[in-house]
LUMLUMKOL-898889 format. One record per atom (N, C-alpha, C, CB): y, z, x; residue in three letters. Coordinates in steps of 0.05 Angstrom, whole numbers, plus 5000, padded with zeros to 4 digits. Atoms other than C-alpha are relative to their C-alpha. Glycine has a CB too. Example, Ala and Ser with C-alpha at 12.3 -4.5 7.8 and 13.67 -1.06 7.14 Angstrom:
residues 2
497650005018ALA
491051565246ALA
502450005018ALA
500150254980ALA
497649994984SER
497951435273SER
502250144985SER
500949715009SER
END
This chain:
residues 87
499150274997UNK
823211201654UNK
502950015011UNK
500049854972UNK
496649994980UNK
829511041706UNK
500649774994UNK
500450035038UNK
500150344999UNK
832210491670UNK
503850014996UNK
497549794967UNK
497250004997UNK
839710311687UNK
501349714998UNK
500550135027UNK
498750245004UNK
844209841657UNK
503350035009UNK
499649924968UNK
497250045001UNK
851309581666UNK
501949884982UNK
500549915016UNK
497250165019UNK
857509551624UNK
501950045007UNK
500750064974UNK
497449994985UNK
863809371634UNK
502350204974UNK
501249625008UNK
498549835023UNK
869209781592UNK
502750065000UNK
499150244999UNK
497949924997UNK
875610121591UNK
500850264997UNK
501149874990UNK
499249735003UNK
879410801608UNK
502750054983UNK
500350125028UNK
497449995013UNK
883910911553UNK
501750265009UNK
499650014968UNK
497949934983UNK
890911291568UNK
498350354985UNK
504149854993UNK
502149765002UNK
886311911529UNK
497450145021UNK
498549924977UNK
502549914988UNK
881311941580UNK
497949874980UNK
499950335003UNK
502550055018UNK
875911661526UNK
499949615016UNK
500850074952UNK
500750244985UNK
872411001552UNK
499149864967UNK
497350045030UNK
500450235027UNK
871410391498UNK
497849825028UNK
504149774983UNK
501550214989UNK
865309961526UNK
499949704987UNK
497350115002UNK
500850235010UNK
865009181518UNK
497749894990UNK
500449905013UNK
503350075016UNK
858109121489UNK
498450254985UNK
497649905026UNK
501449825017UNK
853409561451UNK
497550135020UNK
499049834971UNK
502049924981UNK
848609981496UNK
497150004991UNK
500650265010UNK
502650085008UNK
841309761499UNK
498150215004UNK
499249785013UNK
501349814994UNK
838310411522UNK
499650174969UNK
501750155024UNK
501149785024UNK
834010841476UNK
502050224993UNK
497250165011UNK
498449734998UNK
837511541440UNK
498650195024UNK
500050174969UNK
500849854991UNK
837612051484UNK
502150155024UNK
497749905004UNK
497849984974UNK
840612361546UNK
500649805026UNK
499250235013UNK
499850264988UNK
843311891590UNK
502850165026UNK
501349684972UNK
497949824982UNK
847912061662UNK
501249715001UNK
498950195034UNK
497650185005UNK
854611681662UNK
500049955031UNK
503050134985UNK
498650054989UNK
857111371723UNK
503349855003UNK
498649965006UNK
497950165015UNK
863811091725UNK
501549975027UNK
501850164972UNK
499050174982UNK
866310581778UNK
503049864996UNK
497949805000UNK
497350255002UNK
873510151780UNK
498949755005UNK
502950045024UNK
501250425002UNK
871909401760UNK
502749925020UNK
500349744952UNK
498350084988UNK
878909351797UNK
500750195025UNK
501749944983UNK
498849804986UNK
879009741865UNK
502949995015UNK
498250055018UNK
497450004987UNK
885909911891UNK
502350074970UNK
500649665019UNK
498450105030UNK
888509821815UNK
500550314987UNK
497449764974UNK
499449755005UNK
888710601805UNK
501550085002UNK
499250125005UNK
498049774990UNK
894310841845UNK
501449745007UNK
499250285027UNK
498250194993UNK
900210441850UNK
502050075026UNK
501649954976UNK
498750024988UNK
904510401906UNK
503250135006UNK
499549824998UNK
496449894992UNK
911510821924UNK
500449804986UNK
501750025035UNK
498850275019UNK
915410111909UNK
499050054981UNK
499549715006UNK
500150075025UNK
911609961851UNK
500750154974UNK
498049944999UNK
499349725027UNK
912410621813UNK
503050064994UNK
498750365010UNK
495949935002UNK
920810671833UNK
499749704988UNK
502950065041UNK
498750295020UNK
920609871800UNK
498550104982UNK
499449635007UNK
501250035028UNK
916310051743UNK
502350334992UNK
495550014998UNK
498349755001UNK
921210741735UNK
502449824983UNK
501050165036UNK
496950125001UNK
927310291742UNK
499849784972UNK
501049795035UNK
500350165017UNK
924509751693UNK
499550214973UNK
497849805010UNK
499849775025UNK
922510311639UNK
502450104988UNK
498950255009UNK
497549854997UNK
929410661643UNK
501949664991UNK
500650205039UNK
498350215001UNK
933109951638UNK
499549874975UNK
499849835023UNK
501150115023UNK
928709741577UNK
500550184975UNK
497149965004UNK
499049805009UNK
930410431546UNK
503049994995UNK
499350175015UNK
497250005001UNK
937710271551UNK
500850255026UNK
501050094966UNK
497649814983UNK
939410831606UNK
501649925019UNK
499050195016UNK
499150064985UNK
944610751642UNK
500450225017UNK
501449884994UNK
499549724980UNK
945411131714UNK
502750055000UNK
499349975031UNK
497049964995UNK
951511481727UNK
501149795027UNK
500550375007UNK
498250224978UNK
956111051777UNK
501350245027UNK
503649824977UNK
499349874983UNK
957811311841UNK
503350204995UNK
499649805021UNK
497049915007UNK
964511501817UNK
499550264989UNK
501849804977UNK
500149825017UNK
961611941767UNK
498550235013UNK
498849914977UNK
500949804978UNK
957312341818UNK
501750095024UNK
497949895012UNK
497449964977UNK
963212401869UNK
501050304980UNK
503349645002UNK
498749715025UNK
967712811805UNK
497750215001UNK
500349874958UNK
501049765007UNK
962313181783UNK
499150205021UNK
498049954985UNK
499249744974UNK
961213541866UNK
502849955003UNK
498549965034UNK
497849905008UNK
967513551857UNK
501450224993UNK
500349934988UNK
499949865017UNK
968513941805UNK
498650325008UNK
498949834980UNK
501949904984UNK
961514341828UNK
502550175016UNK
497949755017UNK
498949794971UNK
966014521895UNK
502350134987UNK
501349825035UNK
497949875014UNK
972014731851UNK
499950244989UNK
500749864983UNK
501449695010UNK
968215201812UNK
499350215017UNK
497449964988UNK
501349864981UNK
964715461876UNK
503350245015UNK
498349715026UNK
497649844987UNK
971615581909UNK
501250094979UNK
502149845017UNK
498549835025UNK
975215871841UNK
497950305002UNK
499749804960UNK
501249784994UNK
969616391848UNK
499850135025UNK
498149984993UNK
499149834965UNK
971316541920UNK
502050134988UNK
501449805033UNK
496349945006UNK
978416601898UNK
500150334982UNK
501749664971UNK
500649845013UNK
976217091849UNK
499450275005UNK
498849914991UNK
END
């Protein structure tokens, strides 16, 4: 018997799928397929992943260093570099 139904479901962040209904198929062995109900909805976009980055990090409280603070620290960096020339 080739008998094939459809459910709709979900991929939890485990990898394990939760289906919206109860499956009507007899016990037994059964072959999975597994489709996107939303195509494109998989892989996000360059942009979207540096705004969802930036929105994560900002909701977290981080703050970036300020250009000021990355200037000093190669700065510093080249100071060290040349003190060990010097050396």
């Amino acid at each position: 018997m080739n008998d094939t139904i459809t459910v709709r479901g979900v991929v939890l962040q485990d990898g394990s799928l939760r289906l919206d209904a109860p499956l009507t198929l007899p016990p037994g062995e059964v072959e999975v397929s597994i489709r996107s109900a939303t195509p494109g909805k998989g892989k996000e976009s360059l942009l979207d992943y540096l705004e969802r980055i930036r929105a994560e990090e900002a909701a977290s409280g981080y703050v970036p260093r300020s250009a000021e603070e990355i200037q000093e620290q190669l700065r510093q960096a080249d100071e060290a570099w040349e003190d060990r020339g010097d050396a």
